[in-house]
C-alpha positions as MATLAB code, in Angstrom:
seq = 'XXXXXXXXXXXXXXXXXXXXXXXXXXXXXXXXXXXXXXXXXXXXXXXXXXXXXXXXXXXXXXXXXXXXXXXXXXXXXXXXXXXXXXXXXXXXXXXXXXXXXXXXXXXXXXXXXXXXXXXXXXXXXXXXXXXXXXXXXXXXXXXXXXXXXXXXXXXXXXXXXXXXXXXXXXXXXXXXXXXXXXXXXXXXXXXXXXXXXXXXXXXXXXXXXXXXXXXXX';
ca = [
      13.488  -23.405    7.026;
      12.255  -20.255    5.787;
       8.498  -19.809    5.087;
       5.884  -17.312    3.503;
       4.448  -16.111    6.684;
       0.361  -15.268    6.486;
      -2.375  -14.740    8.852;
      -6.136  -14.986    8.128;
      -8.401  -12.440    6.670;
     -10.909  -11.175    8.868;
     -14.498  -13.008    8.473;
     -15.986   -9.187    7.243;
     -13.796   -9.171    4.055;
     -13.619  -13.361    3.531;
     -17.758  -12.477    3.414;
     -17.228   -9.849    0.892;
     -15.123  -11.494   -1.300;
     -17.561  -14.531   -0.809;
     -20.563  -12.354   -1.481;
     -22.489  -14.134   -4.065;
     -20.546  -17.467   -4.774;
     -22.669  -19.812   -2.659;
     -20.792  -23.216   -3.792;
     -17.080  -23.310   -2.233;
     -13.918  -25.967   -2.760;
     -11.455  -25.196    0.021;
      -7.554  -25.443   -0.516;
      -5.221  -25.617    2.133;
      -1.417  -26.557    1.604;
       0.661  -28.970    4.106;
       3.887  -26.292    4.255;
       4.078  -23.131    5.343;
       0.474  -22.256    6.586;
       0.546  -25.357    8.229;
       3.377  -24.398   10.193;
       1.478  -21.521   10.943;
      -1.678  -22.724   11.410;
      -3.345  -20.606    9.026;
      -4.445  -22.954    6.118;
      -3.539  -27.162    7.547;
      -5.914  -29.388    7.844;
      -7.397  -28.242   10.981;
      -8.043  -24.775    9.785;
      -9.358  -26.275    6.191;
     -12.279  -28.110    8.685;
     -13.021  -25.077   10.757;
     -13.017  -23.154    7.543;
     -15.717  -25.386    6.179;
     -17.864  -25.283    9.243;
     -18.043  -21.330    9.372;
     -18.970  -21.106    5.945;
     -21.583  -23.717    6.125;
     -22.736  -21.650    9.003;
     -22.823  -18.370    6.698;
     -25.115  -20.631    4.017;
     -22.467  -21.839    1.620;
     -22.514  -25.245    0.385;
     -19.062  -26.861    0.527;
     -18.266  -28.759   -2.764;
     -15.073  -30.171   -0.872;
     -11.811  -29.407    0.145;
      -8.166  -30.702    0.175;
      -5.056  -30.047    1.971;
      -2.216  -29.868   -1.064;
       1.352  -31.109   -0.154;
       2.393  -27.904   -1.537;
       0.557  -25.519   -3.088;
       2.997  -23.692   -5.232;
       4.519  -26.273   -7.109;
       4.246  -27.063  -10.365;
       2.063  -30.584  -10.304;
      -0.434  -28.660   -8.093;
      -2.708  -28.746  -11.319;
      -2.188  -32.574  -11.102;
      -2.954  -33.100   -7.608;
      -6.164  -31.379   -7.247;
      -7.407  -33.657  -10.689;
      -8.885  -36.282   -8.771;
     -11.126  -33.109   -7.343;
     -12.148  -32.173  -10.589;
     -15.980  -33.090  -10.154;
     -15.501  -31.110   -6.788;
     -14.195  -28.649   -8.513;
     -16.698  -28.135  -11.432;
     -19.346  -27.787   -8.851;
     -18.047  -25.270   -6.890;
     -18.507  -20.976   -8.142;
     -15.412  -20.151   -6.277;
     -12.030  -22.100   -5.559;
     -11.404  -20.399   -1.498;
      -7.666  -21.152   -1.168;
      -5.680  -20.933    2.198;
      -2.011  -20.664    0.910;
       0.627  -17.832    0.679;
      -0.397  -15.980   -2.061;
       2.574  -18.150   -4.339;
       0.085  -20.679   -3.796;
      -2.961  -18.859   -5.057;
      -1.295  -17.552   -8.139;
       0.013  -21.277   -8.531;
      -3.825  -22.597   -8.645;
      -4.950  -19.786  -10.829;
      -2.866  -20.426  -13.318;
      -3.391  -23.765  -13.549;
      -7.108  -24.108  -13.335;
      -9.767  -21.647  -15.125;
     -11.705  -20.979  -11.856;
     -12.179  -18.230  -10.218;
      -9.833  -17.926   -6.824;
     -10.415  -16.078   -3.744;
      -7.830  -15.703   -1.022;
      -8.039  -16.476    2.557;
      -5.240  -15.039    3.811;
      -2.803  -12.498    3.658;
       0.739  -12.868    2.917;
       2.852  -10.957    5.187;
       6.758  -12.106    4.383;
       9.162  -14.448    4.430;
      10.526  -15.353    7.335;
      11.226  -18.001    9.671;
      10.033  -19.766   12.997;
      12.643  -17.935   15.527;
      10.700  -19.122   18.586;
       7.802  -21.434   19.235;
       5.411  -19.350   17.438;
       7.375  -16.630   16.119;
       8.427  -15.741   13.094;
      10.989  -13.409   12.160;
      11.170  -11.598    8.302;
      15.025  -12.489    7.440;
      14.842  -10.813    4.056;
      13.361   -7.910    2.091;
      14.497   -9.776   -1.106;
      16.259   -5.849   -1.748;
      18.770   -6.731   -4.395;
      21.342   -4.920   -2.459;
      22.882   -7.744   -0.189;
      25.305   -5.993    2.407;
      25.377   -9.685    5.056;
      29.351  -10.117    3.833;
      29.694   -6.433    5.740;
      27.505   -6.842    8.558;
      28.599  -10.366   10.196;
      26.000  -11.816    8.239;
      23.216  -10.043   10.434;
      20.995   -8.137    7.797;
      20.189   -4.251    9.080;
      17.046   -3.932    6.575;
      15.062   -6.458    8.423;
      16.424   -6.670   11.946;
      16.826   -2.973   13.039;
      13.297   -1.348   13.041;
      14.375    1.644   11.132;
      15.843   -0.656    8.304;
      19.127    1.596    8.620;
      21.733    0.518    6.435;
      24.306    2.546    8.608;
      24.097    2.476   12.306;
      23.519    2.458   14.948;
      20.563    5.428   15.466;
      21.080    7.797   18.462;
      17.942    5.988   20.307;
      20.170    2.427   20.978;
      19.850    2.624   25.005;
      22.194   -0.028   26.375;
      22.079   -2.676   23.356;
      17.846   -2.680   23.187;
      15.806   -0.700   20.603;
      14.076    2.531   21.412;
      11.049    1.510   19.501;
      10.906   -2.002   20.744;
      13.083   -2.039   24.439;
      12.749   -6.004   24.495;
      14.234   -6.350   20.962;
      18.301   -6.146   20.463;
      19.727   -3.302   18.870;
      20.798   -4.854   15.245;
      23.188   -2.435   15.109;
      24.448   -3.245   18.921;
      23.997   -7.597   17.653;
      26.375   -6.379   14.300;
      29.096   -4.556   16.240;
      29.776   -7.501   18.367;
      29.904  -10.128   15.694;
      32.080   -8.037   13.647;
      34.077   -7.410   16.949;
      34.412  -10.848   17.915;
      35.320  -11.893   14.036;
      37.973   -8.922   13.766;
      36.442   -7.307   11.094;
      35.160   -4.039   13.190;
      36.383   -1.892   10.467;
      33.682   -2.894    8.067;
      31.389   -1.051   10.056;
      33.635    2.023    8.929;
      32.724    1.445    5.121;
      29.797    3.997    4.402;
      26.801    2.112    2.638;
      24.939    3.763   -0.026;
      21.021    4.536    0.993;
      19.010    1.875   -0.572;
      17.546    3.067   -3.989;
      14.248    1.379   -3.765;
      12.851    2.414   -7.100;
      16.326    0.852   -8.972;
      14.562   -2.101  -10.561;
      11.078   -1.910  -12.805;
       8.730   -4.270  -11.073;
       7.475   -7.389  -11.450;
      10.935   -8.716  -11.003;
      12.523  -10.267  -13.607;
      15.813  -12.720  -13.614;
      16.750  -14.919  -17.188;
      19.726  -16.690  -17.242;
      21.289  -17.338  -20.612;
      22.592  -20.881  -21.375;
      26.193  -20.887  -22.031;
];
């Protein structure tokens, strides 16, 4: 299942953007930073306990089912007297999830963590980015292995003169994706896709934020 990946901010800056809001609601969600233990219940708890340690008075907390969807507004009602109380709303999500409460409630929102990408539990406790969201999917010529996020270099045509015996020369315990796409294209039959020359990757091609509306027909 893929996930927004995060880790926690260090205690210096969670002071900082603290710094003056004494009363606190915590949010947590019960998806992805659970699965990475970055904002589940257990982390909500500690979370309250340091910051009652640092002088701030907890107004509550909740663990959401999921953060970023659309009834989050509805779910945290029954918090609302919480939620009054509190100067600051301290939310543990992905950062989908902190947009998600800001725009539903007029509080002010600080973040707890850091969103780092999307990825996907590829070990216990690992996760993997599987996509750079690009715009410019090439997985129907690469045996559905994706260069941008599995070779270090993000080369779109390889493999780099540094490959040394199938392993990476930046990271000599990680497979060459280059190495990992010649043999599934060799095994499929399809080698000579590895022939086609892939334009570089214009990364400045599309205005940001991203935008996609789909006209009803």
């Amino acid at each position: 299942m893929i996930r927004s990946i995060t880790q926690q901010k260090s205690e210096e800056e969670i002071l900082r953007l603290l710094e003056g809001l004494g009363r606190v609601f915590i949010i947590g969600c019960g998806t992805c930073v659970t699965l990475t233990h970055t904002g589940g219940e257990p982390e909500v708890e500690a979370m309250k306990e340091r910051l009652s340690d640092k002088g701030k008075l907890i107004t509550g907390g909740v663990v959401l089912p999921v953060a970023c969807d659309n009834l989050t507004g509805d779910a945290l009602s029954k918090y609302g007297q919480q939620i009054a109380q509190a100067d600051v709303l301290f939310i543990m999500t992905c950062a989908f999830g902190v947009q998600t409460v800001a725009r539903q409630l007029k509080k002010l929102v600080v973040p707890a963590l850091d969103t780092l990408f999307i990825g996907k539990e590829t070990a216990l406790g690992q996760f993997d980015e599987i996509c750079l969201q690009c715009g410019a999917c090439i997985l129907g010529e690469t045996g559905g292995i994706c260069p941008v996020t599995s070779c270090h270099k993000g080369l779109v045509n390889g493999p780099c003169g540094g490959t040394n015996n199938g392993k990476c020369e930046i990271d000599s315990a990680k497979d060459c994706a280059w190495t990992l796409i010649y043999n599934r294209l060799k095994d499929l039959g399809t080698l000579d896709a590895m022939r086609r020359f892939q334009q570089p990757r214009n990364h400045q091609g599309e205005p940001k934020p991203g935008k996609l509306v789909i006209s009803a027909s």
